[in-house]
C-alpha positions as CSV (number, residue, x, y, z in Angstrom):
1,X,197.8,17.7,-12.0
2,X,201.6,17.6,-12.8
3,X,204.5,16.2,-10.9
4,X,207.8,17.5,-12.8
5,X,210.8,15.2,-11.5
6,X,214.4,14.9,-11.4
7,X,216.1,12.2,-9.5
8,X,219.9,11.2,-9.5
9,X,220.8,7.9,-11.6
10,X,222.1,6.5,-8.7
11,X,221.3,5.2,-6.2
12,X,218.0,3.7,-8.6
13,X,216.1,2.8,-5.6
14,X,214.0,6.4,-5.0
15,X,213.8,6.0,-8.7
16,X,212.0,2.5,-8.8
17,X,209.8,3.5,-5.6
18,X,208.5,6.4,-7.2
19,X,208.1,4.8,-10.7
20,X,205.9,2.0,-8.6
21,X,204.0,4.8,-6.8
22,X,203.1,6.6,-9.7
23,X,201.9,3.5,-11.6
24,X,200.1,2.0,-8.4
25,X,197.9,6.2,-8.6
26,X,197.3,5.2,-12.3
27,X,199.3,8.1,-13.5
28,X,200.0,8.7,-17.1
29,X,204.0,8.8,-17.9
30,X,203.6,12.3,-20.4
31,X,207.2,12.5,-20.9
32,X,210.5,11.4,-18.6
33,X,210.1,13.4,-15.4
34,X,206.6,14.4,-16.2
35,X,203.5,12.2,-14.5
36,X,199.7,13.2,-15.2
37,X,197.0,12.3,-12.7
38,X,193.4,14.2,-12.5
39,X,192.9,16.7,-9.8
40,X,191.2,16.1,-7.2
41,X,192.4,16.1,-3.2
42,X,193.4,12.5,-3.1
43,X,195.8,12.9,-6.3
44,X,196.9,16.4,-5.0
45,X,197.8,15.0,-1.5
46,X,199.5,11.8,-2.9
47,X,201.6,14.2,-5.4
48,X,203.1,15.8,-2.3
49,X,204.1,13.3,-0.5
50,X,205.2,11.6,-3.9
51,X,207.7,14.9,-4.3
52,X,208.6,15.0,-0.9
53,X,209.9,11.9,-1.1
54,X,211.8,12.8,-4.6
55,X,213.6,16.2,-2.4
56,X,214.7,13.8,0.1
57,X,216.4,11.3,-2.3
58,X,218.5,14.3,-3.5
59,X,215.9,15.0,-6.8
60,X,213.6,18.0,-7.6
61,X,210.3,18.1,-8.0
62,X,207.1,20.4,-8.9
63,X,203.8,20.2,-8.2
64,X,201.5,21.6,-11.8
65,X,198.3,22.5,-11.9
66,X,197.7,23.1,-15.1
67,X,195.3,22.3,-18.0
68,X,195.5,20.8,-21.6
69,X,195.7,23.6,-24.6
70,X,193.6,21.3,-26.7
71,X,190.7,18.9,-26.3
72,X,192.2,16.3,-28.6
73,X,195.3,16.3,-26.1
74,X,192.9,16.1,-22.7
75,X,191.5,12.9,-25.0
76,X,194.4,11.2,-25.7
77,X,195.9,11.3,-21.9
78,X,192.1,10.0,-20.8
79,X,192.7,7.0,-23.5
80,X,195.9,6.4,-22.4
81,X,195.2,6.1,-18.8
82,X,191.9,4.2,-19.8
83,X,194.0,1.4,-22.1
84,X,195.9,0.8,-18.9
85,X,193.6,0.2,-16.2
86,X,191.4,-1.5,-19.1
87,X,194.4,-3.8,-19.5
88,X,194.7,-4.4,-15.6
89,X,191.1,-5.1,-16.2
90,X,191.6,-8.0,-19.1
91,X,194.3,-9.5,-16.5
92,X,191.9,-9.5,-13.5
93,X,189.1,-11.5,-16.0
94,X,192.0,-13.8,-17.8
95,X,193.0,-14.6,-14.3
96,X,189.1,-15.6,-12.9
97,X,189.0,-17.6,-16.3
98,X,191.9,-19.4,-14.9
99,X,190.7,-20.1,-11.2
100,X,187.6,-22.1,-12.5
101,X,190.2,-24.6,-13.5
102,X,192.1,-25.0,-10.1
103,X,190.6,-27.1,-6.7
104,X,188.7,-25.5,-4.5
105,X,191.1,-24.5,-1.8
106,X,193.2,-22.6,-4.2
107,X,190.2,-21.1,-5.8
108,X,189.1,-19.6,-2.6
109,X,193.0,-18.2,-2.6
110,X,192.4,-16.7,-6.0
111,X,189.5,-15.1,-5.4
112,X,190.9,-13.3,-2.4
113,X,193.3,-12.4,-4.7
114,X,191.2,-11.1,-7.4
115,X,189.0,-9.5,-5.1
116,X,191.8,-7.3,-3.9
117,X,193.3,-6.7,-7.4
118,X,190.0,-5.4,-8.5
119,X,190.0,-2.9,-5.5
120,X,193.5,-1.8,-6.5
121,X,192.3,-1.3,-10.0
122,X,189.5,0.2,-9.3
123,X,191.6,2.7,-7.2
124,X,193.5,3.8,-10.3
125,X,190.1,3.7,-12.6
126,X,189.4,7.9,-13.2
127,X,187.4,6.7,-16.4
128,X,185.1,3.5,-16.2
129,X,185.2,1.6,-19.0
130,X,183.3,-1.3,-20.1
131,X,186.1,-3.3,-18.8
132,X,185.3,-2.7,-14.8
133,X,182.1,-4.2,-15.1
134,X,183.2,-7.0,-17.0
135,X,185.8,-7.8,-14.3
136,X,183.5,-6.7,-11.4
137,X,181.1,-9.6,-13.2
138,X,183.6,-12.3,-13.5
139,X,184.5,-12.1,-10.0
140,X,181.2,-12.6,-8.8
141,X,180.8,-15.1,-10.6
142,X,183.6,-16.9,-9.7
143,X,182.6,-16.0,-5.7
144,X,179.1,-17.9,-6.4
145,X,180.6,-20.7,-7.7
146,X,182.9,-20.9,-4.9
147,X,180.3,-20.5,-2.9
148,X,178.1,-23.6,-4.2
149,X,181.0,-25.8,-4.1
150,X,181.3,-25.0,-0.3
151,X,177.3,-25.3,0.5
């Protein structure tokens, strides 16, 4: 799926918000104005609503169904979109890494934290990659050693 965008310079605000939205679905930026996501229902529903709000901040936007002419393009946008939720991934394991090092209460804080950054990732994940279970592991290991330092 497609969303084909034009917002006004100014104010930047709609701009920003739908820049964050977009990145928060896992979209793939193909060109300015242009954001790629996999179809499915969830994606398609979320586009609407992400070009609704474009129409009301005084831009234009399109809804595309479409599909790539080539399979070398359909495997470069899946790489693309992987990298980035693979490098969500590496910050979600860099950051347990980094909670074995504080005190317990803040530890517990992290891995609140971490537990809910892995959902959000997970959210935005359309292509597992090695890197999810690595993460997924980390955490729960980092939950079990909070755990024994509690019992």
């Amino acid at each position: 799926m497609l969303l084909a965008y034009r917002l006004p310079r100014e104010p930047s605000t709609p701009r920003i918000g739908l820049w964050r939205n977009l990145r928060r679905l896992g979209a793939a930026q193909v060109l300015d104005g242009l954001a790629a996501l996999p179809f499915d229902a969830r994606n398609r529903e979320q586009l609407e609503w992400l070009a609704e709000g474009v129409v009301e901040a005084g831009g234009d936007a399109t809804i595309w169904i479409g599909e790539l002419a080539s399979v070398s393009e359909e495997r470069d946008l899946v790489a693309r979109m992987s990298e980035a939720v693979a490098d969500d991934y590496r910050v979600v394991i860099a950051d347990v890494a980094a909670a074995r090092a504080e005190q317990l209460g803040r530890r517990r804080r992290t891995l609140a934290r971490l537990r809910r950054e892995l959902r959000r990732v997970k959210a935005r994940d359309y292509f597992p990659s090695p890197e999810r279970e690595r993460a997924q592991r980390a955490v729960d290991e980092l939950a079990t050693v909070v755990d024994e330092a509690i019992a």
